[in-house]
C-alpha positions as CSV (number, residue, x, y, z in Angstrom):
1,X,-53.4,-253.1,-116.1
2,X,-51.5,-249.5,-115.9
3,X,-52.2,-247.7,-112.4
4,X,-54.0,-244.5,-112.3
5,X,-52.8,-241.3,-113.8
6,X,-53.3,-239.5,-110.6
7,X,-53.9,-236.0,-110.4
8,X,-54.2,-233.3,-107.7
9,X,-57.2,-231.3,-107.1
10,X,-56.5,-228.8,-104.7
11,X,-58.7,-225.9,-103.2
12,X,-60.7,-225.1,-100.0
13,X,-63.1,-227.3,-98.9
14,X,-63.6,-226.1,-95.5
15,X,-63.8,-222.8,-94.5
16,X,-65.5,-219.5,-95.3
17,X,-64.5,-219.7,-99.1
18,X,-65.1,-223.4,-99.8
19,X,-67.4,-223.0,-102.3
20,X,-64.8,-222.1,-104.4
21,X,-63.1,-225.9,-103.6
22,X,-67.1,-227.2,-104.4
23,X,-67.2,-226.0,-107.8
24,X,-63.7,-226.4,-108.9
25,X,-64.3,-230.2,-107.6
26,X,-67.0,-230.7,-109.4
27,X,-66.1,-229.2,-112.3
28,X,-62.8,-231.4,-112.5
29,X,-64.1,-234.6,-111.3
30,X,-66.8,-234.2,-114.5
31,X,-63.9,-233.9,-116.6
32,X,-61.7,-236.6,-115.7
33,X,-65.2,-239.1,-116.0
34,X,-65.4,-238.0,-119.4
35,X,-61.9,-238.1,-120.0
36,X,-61.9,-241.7,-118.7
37,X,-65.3,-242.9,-121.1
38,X,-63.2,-241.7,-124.0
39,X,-60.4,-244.2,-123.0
40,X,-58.1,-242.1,-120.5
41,X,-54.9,-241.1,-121.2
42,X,-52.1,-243.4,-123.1
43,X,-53.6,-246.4,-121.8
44,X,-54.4,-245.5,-118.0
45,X,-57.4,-244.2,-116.5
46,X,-57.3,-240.6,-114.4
47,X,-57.8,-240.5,-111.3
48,X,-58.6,-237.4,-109.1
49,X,-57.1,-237.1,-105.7
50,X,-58.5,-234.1,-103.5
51,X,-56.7,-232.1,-101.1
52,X,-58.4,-229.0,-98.8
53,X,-56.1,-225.9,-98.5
54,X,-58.5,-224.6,-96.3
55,X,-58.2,-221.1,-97.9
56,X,-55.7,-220.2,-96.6
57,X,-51.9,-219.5,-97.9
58,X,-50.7,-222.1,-94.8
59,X,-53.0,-224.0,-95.9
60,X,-52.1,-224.2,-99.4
61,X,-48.1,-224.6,-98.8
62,X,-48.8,-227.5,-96.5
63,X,-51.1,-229.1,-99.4
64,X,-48.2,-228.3,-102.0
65,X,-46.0,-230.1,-99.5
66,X,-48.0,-233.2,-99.0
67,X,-49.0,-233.7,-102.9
68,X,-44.6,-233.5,-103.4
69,X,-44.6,-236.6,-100.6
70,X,-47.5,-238.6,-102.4
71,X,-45.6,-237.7,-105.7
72,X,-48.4,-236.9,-107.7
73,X,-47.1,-234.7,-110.7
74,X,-49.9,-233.2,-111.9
75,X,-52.4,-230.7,-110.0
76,X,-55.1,-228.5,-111.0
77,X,-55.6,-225.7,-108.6
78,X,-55.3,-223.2,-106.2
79,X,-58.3,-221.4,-107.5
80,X,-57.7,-218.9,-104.9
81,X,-55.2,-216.2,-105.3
82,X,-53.5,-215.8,-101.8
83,X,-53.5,-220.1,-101.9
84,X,-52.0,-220.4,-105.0
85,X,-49.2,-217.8,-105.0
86,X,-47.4,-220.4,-101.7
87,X,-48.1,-223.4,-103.2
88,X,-46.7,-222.9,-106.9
89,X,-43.5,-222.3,-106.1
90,X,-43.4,-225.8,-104.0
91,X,-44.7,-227.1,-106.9
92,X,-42.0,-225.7,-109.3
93,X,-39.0,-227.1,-106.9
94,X,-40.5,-230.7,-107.1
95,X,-40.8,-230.6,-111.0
96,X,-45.0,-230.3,-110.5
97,X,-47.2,-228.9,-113.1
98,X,-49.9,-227.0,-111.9
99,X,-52.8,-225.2,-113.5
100,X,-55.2,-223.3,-111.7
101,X,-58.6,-222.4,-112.5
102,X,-59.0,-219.6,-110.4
103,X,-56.2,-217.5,-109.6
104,X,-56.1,-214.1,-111.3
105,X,-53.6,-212.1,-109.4
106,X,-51.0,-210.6,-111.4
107,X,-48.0,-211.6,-109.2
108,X,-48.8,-215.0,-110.5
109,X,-47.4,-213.8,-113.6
110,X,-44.4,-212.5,-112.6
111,X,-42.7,-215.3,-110.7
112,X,-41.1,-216.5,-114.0
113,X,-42.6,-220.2,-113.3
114,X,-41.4,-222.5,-115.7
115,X,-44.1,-225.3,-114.4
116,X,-47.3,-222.9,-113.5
117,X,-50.1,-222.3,-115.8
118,X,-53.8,-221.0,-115.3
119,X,-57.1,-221.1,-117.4
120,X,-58.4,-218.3,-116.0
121,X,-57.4,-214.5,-116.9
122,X,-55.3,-211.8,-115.0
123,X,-56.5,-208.7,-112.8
124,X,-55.2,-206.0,-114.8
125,X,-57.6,-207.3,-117.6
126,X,-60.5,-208.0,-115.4
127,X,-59.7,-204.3,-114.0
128,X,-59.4,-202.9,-117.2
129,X,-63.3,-204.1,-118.8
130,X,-64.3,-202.7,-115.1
131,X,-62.9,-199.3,-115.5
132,X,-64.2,-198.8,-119.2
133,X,-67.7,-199.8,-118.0
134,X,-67.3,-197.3,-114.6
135,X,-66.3,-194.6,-117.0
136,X,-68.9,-195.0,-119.3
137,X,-71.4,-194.6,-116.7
138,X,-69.5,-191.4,-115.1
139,X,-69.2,-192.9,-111.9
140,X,-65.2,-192.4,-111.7
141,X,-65.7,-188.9,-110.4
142,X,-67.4,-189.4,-107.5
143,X,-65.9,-193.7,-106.3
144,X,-64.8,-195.0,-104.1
145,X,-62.5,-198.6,-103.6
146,X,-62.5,-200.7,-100.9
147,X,-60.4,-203.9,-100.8
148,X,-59.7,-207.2,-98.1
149,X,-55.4,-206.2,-98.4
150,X,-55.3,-209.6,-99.5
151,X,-52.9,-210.7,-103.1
152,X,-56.2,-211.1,-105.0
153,X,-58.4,-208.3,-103.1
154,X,-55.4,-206.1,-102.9
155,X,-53.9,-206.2,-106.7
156,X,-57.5,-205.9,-108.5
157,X,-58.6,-203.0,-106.1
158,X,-54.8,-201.2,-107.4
159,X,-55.1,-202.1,-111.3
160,X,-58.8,-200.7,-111.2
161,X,-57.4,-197.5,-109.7
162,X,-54.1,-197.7,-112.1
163,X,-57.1,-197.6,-114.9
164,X,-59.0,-194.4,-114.0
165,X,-55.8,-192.3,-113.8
166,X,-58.2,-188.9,-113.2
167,X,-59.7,-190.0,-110.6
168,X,-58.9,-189.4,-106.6
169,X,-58.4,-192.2,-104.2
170,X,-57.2,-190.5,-101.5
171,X,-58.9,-188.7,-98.4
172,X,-60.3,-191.6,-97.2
173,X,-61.5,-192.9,-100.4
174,X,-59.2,-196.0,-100.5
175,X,-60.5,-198.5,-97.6
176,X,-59.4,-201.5,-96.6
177,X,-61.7,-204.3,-94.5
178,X,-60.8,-207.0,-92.4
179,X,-61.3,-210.8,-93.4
180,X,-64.3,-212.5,-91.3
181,X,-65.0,-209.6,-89.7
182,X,-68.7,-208.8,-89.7
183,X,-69.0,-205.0,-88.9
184,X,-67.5,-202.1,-91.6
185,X,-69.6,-199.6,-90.3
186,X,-66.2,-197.6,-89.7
187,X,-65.0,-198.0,-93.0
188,X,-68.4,-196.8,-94.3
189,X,-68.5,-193.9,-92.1
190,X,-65.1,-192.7,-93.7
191,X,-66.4,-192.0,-97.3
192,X,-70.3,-191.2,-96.1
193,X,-69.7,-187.6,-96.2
194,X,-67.5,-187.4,-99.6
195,X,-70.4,-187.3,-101.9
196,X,-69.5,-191.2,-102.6
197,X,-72.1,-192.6,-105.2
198,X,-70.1,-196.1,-106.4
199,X,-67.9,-198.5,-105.2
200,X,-65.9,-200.8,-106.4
201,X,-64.9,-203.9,-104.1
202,X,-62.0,-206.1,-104.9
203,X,-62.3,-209.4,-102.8
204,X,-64.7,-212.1,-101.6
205,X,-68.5,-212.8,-100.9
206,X,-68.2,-213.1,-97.2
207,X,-66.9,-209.4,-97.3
208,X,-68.8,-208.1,-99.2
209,X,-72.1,-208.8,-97.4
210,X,-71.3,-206.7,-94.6
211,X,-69.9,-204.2,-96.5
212,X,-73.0,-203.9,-98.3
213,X,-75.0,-204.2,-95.2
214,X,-73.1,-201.3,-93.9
215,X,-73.7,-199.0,-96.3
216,X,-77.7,-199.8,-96.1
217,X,-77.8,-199.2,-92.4
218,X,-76.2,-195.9,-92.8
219,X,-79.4,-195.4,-95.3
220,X,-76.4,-194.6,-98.3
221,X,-77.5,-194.8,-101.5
222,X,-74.6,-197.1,-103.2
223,X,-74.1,-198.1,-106.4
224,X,-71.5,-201.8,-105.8
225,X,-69.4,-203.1,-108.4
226,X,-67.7,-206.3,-107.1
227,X,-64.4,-208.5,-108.7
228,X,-65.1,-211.9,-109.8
229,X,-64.2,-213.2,-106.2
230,X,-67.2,-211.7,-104.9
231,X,-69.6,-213.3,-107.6
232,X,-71.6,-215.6,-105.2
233,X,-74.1,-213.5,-104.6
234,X,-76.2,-215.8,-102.0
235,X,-73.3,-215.0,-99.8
236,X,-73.3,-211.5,-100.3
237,X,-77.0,-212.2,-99.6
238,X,-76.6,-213.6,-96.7
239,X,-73.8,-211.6,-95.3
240,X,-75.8,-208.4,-96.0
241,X,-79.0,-209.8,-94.0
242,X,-80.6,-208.2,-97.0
243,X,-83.0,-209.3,-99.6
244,X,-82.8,-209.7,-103.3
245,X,-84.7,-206.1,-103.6
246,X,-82.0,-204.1,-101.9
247,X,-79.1,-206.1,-103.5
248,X,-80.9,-206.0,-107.4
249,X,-78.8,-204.0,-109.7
250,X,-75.3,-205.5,-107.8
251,X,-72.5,-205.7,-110.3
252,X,-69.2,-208.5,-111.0
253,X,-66.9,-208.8,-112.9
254,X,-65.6,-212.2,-114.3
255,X,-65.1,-214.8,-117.1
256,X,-67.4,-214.8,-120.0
257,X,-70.6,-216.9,-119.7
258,X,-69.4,-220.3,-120.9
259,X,-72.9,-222.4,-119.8
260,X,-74.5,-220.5,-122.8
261,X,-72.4,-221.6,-125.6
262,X,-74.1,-224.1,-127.7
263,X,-71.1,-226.7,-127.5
264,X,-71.4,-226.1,-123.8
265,X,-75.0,-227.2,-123.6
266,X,-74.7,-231.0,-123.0
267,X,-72.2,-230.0,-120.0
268,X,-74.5,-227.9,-118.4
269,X,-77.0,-230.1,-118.7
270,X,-75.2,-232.3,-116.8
271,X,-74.8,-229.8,-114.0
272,X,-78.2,-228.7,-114.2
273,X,-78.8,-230.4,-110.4
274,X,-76.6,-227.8,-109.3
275,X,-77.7,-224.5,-110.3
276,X,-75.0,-222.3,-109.4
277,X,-72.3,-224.8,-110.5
278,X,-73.6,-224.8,-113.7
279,X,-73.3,-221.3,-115.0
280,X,-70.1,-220.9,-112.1
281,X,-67.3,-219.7,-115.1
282,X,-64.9,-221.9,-112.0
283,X,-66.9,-225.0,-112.7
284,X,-65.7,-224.5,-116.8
285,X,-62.3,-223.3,-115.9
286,X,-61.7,-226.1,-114.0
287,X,-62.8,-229.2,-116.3
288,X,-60.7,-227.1,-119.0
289,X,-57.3,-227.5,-117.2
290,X,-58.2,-231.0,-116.8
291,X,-58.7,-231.0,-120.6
292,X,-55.5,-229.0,-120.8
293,X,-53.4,-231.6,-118.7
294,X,-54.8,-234.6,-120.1
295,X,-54.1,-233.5,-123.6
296,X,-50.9,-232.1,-123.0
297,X,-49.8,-235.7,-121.6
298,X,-50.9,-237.6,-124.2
299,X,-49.3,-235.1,-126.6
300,X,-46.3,-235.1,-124.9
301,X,-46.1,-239.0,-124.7
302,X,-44.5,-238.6,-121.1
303,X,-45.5,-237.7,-117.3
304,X,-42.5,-235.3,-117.3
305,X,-43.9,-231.8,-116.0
306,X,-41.2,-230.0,-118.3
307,X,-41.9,-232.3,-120.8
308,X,-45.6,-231.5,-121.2
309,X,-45.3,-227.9,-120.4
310,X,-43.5,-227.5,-123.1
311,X,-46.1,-229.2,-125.1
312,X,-48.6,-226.6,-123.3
313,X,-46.6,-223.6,-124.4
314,X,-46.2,-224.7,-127.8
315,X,-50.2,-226.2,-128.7
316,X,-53.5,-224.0,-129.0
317,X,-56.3,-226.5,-127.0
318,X,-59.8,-226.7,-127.6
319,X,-61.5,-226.2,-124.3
320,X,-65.1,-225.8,-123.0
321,X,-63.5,-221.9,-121.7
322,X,-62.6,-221.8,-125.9
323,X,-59.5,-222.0,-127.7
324,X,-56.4,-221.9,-125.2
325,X,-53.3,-220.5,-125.8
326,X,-50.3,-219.7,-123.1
327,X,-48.3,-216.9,-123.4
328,X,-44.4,-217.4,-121.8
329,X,-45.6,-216.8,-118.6
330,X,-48.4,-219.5,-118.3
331,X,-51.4,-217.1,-119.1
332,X,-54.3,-217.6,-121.7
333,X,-53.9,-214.9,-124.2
334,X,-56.5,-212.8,-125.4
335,X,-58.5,-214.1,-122.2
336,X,-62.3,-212.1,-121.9
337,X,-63.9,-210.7,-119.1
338,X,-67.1,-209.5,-118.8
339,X,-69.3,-206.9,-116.6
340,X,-72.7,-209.1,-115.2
341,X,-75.8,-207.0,-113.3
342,X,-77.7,-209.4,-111.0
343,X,-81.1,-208.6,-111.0
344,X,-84.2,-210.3,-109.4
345,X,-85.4,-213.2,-110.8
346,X,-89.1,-214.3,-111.6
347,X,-89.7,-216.0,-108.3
348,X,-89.1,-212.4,-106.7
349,X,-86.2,-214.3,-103.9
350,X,-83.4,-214.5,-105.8
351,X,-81.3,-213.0,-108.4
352,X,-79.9,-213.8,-112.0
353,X,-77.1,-212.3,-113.5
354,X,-77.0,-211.1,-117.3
355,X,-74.2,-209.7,-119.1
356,X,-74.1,-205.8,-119.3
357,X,-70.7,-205.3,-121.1
């Protein structure tokens, strides 16, 4: 009998942000089941092997390092920006292809990786669909942005502001928060008396809470438009000590709605258990690269990373995230983003989200 195809699945799995390691898991573990009732790959059976970066960029070059010493050559992940920008380049030197599912930054792009791909799209796209719907409302004139200084946070928070060229970010009306901190009143109290009616927020759920939370204990009236790293809105729930009447109306950014594609439906089915998972865009971004991978090996005929990225660059792949195609640099073209409002479900305690743009 062959051994395992094994391949890396690495995110966070502890920490403040390991949900995102949760339903990239789960997502890629469905994947490679189905992968492996359909026969596996050239004769051997796949076989996921799951690493915790913590969240954390340390975290993620230490992971990198250890997958190189178990000499698995295959890895889906960082889903995180700041975790996957470390770890690819380890990945490169030891001949590893990597996808990830979750990492949008645009510095991704421009490290010229040979060996790195994602199936997920870029900031200055997801930025872009955000400043056309922030124009159309008229809320560029009186916004402003507040960012976590991290590579994902950071780089959204600067291609959004790249996008509305006539507006004014200065005075204050840039701000940048702390990670696990709990308190922004400060920040708040900067832009309270500039006539601030929206803001947009590029970063995570656990900072957005309190940022939110801020702004409603100094009784502003804020209209919050969040990137698609803040899109776990029970966290932004529960880090705003708020309810689901104060948050109603909160806006993200992110991927398309995959769980409401017809070909979809069996899938999410399947993750029904798991509400969140199964409309989570990460949870379909991360059983495509498995789909990527696997069908780019048995295409390839070889476990060579160059081999089959070249296989990747040259194929279009049918996916559950639609049909994928890589540019030079490793990037789905013509990837979509879309603009979600959550607003309060039927039970009254928590929210849905429906697409607004």
């Amino acid at each position: 009998m062959a051994p395992n195809l094994k391949i890396a699945i690495a995110g966070p799995r502890t920490g403040p942000l390991a949900d995102f390691g949760k339903v990239q898991q789960l997502g890629a573990q469905k994947a490679i089941d189905d992968c492996n009732a359909k026969g596996g790959v050239n004769g051997q059976q796949v076989e996921g092997v799951f690493y915790d970066d913590v969240g954390t960029a340390i975290g993620a070059a230490s992971v990198a390092n250890k997958i190189v010493a178990d000499s698995i050559k295959f890895v889906i992940g960082h889903p995180l920006s700041h975790c996957a920008l470390p770890a690819a380049g380890i990945y490169e030197d030891a001949g590893i292809l990597s996808i990830s599912p979750g990492a949008t930054s645009t510095k991704f792009s421009e490290m010229d990786l040979k060996l790195a791909f994602r199936t997920t799209g870029v900031n200055s796209a997801q930025a872009k669909i955000a400043a056309e719907y922030i124009k159309a409302k008229g809320w560029e004139k009186n916004m402003a942005v507040f960012h976590d200084s991290q590579p994902y946070g950071l780089d959204v928070a600067a291609h959004v502001k790249y996008a509305l060229p006539s507006s004014k970010f200065d005075d204050g009306r840039t701000q940048q928060v702390a990670i696990g901190e709990k308190d922004y009143s400060a920040q708040v109290t900067v832009i309270r008396d500039k006539q601030i009616e929206f803001v947009f927020f590029g970063g995570h759920s656990p900072e957005l809470g309190p940022l939110v939370r801020a702004a409603r204990e100094q009784n502003l009236k804020l209209k919050f438009m969040a990137s698609d790293g803040a899109d776990n809105v029970e966290d932004v729930i529960n880090g705003s000590q708020g309810d689901p009447d104060f948050l109603e109306g909160l806006l993200t950014t992110g991927p398309k709605p995959y769980y409401l594609e017809e070909k979809n439906a069996k899938l999410y089915k399947a993750f029904d258990a798991e509400k969140d998972i199964a409309c989570n865009p990460l949870t379909y971004a991360s059983y495509a690269a498995v789909q990527v991978i696997t069908d780019g090996i048995a295409n390839a005929k070889s476990l060579k990373g160059d081999e089959v990225a070249a296989v990747l660059r040259s194929n279009v792949f049918d996916t559950v995230v639609g049909q994928v195609e890589f540019d030079d640099t490793g990037d789905v073209k013509d990837f979509e983003f879309t603009v979600y409002e959550w607003t309060k479900s039927s039970d009254g305690r928590t929210l849905t989200r429906r697409t607004v743009a």
